[in-house]
Backbone as JSON Lines, residues from 0, in Angstrom:
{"i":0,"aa":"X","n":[0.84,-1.2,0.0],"ca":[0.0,0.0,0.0],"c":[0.88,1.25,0.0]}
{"i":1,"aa":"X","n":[2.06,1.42,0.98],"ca":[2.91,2.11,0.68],"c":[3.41,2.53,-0.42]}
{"i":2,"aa":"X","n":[3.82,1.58,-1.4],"ca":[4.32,1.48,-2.57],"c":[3.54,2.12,-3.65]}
{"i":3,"aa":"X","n":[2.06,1.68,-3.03],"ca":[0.97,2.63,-4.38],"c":[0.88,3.92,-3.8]}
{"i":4,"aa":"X","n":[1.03,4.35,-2.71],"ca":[0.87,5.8,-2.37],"c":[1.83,6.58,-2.76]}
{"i":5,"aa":"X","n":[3.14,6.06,-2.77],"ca":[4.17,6.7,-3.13],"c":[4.58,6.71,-4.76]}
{"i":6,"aa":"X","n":[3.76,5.46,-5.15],"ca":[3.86,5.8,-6.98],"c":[2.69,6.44,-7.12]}
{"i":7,"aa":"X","n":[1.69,6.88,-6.67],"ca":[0.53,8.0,-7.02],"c":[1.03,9.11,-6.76]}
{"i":8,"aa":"X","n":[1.6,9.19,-5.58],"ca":[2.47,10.85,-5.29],"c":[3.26,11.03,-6.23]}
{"i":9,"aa":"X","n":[4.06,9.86,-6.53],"ca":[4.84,10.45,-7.46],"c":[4.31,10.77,-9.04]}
{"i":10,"aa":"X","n":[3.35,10.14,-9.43],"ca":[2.47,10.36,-10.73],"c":[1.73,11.34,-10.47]}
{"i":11,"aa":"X","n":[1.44,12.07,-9.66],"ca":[0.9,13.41,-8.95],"c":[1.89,14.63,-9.28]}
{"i":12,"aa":"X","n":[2.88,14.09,-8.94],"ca":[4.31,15.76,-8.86],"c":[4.53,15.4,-10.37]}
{"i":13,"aa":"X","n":[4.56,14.38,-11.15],"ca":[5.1,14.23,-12.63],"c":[3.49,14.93,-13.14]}
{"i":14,"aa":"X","n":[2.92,14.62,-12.92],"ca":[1.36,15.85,-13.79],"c":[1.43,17.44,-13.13]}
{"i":15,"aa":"X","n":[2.25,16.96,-12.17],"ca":[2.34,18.83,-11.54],"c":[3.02,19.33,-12.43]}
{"i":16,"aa":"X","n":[3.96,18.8,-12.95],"ca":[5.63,19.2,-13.15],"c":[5.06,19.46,-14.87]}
{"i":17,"aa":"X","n":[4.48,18.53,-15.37],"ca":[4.21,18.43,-16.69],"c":[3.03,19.9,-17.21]}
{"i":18,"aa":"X","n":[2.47,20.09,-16.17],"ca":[1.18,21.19,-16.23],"c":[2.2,22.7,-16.22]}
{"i":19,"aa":"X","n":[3.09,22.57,-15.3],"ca":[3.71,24.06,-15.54],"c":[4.44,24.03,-16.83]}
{"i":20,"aa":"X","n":[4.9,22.96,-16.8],"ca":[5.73,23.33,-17.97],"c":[4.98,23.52,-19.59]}
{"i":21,"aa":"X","n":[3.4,23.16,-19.27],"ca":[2.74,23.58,-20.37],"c":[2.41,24.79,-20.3]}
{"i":22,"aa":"X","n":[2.01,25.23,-18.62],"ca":[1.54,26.35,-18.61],"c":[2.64,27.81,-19.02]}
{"i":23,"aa":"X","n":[3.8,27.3,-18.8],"ca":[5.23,27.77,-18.83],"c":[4.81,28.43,-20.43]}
{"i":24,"aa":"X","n":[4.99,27.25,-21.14],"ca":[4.86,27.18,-22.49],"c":[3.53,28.44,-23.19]}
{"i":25,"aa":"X","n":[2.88,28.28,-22.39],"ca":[1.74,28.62,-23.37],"c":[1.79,30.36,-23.01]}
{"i":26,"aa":"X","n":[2.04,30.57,-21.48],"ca":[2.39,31.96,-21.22],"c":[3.55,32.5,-21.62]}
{"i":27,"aa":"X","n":[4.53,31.67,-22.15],"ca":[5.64,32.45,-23.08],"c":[4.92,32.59,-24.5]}
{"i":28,"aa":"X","n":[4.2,31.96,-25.48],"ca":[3.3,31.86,-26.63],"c":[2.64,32.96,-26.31]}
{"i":29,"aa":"X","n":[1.67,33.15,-25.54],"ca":[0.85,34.41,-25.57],"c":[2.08,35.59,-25.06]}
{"i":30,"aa":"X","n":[2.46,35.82,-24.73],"ca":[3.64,37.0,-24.23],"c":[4.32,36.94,-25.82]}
{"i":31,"aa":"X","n":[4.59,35.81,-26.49],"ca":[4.76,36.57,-27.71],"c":[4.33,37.45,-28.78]}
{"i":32,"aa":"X","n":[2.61,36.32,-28.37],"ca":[1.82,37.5,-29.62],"c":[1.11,38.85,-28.87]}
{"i":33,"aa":"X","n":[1.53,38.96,-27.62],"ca":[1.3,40.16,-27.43],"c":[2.35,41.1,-27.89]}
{"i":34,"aa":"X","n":[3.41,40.38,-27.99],"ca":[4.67,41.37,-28.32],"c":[4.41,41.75,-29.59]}
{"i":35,"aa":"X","n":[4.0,40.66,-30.21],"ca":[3.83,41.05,-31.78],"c":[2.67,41.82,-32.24]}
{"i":36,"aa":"X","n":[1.61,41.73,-31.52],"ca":[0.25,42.27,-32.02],"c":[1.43,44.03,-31.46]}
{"i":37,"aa":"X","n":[1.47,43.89,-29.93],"ca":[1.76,45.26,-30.19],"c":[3.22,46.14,-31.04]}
{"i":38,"aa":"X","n":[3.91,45.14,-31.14],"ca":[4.9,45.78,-32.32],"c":[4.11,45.98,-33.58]}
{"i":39,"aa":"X","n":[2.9,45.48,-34.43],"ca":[2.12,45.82,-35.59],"c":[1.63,46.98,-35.14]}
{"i":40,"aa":"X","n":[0.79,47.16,-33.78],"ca":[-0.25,48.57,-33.37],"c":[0.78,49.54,-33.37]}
{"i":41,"aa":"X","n":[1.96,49.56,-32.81],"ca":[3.32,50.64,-33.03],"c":[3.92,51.03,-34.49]}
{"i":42,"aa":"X","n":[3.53,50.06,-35.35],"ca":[3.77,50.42,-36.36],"c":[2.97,50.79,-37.09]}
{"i":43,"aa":"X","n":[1.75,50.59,-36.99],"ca":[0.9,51.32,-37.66],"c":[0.51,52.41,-37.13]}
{"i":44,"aa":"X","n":[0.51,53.03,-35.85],"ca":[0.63,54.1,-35.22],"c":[1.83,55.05,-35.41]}
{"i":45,"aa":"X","n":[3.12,54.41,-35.59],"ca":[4.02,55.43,-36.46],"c":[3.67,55.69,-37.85]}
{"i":46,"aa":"X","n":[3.2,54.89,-38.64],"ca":[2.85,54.91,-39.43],"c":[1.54,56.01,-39.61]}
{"i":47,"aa":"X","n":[0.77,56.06,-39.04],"ca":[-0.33,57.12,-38.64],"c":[0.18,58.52,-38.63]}
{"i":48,"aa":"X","n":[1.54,58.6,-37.53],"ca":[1.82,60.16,-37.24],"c":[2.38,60.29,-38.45]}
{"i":49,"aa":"X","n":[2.98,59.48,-38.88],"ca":[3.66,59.71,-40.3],"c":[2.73,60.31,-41.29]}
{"i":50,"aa":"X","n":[1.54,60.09,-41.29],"ca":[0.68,60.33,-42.68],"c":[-0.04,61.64,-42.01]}
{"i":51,"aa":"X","n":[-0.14,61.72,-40.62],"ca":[-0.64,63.1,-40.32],"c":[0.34,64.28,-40.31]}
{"i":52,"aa":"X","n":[1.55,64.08,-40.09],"ca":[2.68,64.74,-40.52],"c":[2.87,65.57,-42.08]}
{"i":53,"aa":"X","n":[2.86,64.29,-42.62],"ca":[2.66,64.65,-43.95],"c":[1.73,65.44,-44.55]}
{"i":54,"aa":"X","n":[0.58,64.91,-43.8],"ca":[-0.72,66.33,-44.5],"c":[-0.44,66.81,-44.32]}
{"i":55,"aa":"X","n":[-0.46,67.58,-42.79],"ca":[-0.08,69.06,-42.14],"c":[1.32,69.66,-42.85]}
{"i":56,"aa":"X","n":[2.37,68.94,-43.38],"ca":[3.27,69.8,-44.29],"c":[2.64,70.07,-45.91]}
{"i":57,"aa":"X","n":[2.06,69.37,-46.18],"ca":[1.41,69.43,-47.5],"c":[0.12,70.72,-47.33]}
{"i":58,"aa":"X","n":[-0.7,70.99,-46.31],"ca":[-1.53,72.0,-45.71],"c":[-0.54,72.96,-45.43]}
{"i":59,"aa":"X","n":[0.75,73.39,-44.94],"ca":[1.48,74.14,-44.73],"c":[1.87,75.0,-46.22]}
{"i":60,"aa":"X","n":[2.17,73.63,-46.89],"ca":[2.9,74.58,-48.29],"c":[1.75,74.89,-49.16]}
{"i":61,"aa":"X","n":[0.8,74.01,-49.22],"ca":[-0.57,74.98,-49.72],"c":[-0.76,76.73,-49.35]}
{"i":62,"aa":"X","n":[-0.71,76.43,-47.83],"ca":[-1.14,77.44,-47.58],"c":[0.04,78.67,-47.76]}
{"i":63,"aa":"X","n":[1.77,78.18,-47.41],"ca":[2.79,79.18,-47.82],"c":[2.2,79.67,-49.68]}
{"i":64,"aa":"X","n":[2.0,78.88,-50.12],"ca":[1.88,79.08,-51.77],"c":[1.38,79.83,-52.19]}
{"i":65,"aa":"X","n":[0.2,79.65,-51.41],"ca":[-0.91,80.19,-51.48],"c":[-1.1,82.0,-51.14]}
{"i":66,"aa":"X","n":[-0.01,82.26,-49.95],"ca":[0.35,83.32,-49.33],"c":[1.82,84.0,-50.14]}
{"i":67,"aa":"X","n":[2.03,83.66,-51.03],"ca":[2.81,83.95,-51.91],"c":[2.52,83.99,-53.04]}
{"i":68,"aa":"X","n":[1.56,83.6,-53.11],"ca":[0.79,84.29,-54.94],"c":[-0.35,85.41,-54.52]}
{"i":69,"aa":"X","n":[-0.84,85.7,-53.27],"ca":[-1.39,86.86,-52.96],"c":[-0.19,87.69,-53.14]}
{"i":70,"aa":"X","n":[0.99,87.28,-52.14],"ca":[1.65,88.47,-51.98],"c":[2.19,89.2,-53.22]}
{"i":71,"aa":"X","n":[2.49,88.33,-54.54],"ca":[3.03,88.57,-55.35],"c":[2.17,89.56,-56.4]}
{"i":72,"aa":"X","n":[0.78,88.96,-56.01],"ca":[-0.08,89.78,-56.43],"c":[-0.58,90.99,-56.16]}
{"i":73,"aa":"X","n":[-0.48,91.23,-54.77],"ca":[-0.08,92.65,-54.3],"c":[0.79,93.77,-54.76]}
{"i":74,"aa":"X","n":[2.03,93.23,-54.52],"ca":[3.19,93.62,-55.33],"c":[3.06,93.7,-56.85]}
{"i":75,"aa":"X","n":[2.55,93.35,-57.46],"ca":[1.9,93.53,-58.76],"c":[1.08,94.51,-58.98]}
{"i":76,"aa":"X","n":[0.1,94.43,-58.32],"ca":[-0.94,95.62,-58.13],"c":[-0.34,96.97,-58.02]}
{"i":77,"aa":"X","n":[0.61,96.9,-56.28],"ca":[1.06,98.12,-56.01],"c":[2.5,98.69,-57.25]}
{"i":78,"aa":"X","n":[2.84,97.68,-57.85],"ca":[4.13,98.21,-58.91],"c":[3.16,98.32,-59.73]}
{"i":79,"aa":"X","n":[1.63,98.35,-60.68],"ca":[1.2,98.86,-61.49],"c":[0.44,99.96,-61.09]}
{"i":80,"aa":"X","n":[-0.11,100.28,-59.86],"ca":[-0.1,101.3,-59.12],"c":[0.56,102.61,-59.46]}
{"i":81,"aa":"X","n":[2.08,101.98,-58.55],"ca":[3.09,102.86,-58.72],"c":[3.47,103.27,-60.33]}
{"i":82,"aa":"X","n":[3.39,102.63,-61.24],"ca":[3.47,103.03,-62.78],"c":[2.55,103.78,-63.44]}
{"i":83,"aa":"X","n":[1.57,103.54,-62.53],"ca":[0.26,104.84,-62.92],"c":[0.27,105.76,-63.07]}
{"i":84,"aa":"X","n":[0.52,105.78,-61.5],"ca":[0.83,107.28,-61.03],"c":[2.28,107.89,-61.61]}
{"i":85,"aa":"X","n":[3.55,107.01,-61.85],"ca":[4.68,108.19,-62.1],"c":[4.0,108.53,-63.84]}
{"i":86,"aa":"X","n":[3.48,107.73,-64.65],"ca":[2.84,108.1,-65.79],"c":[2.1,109.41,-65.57]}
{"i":87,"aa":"X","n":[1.07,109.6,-64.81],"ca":[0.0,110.81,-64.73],"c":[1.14,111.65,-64.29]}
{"i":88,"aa":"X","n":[2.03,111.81,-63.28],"ca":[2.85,112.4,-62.9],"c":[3.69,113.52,-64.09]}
{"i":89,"aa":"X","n":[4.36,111.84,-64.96],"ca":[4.72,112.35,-66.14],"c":[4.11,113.38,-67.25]}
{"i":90,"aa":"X","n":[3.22,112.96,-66.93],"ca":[1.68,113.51,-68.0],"c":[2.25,115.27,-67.63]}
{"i":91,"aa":"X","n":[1.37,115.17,-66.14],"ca":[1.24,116.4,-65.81],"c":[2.71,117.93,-65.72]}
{"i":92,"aa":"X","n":[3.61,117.02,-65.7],"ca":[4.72,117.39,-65.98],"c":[5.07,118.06,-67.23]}
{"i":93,"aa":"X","n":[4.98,116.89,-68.04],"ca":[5.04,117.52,-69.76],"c":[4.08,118.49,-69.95]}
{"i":94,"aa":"X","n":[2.96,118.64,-69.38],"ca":[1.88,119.27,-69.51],"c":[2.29,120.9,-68.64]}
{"i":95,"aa":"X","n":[2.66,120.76,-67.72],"ca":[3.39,121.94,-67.13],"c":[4.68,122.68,-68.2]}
{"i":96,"aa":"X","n":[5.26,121.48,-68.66],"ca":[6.21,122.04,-69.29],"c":[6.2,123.14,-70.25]}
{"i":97,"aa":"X","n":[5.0,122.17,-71.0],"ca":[4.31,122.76,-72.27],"c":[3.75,124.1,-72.27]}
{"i":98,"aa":"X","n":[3.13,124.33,-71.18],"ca":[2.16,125.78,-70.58],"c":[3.3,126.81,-70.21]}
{"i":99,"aa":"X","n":[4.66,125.97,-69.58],"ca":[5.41,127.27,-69.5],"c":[5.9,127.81,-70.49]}
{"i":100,"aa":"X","n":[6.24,126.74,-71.39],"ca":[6.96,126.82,-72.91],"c":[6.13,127.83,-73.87]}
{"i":101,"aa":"X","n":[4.41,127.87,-73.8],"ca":[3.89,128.36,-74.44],"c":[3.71,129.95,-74.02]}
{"i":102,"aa":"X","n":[3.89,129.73,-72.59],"ca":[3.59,131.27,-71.97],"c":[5.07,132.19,-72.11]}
{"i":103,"aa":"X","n":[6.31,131.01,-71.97],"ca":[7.32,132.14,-72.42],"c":[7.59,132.38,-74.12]}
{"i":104,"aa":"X","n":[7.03,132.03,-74.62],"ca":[6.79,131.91,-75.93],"c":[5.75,132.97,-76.11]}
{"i":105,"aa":"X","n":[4.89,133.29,-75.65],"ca":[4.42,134.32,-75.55],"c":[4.82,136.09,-75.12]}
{"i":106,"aa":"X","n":[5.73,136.01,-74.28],"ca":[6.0,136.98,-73.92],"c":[7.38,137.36,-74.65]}
């Protein structure tokens, strides 16, 4: 009777022994694919800032571009502006000239 108690104990600690080492097993398996699921979510999350990055510089130079064909157009405006006016300027000039030319021409 001894003999069966002590080969059941011992077929007892050999299913103990055998259970961790599955359980061993299976919690290193899942600790992997957690590693892996979350190395994919990290990469697609860099991957994410990456593409929001990218808009916001692509929205940036829109909008620089964009603020540089006003400005240029300003500057356009105000240099045809400014050509207006030294023209009428001119105008009125020759036109002065002319009136003095005619009045000392007169006298």
């Amino acid at each position: 009777a001894r003999q069966i108690a002590e080969q059941v104990a011992l077929q007892a600690e050999r299913e103990k022994m055998e259970s961790l080492v599955a359980a061993e097993a299976a919690a290193a398996e899942a600790a992997e694919q957690a590693n892996a699921l979350a190395a994919l979510e990290q990469e697609e999350a860099v991957a994410a800032v990456v593409a929001a990055a990218r808009e916001a510089a692509e929205k940036a130079a829109a909008c620089v571009a964009r603020d540089k064909a006003e400005a240029l157009a300003a500057a356009d405006a105000a240099a045809s502006e400014a050509a207006a006016l030294a023209a009428l300027d001119k105008a009125s000039a020759l036109a002065t000239a002319e009136a003095a030319a005619i009045e000392a021409a007169r006298e």
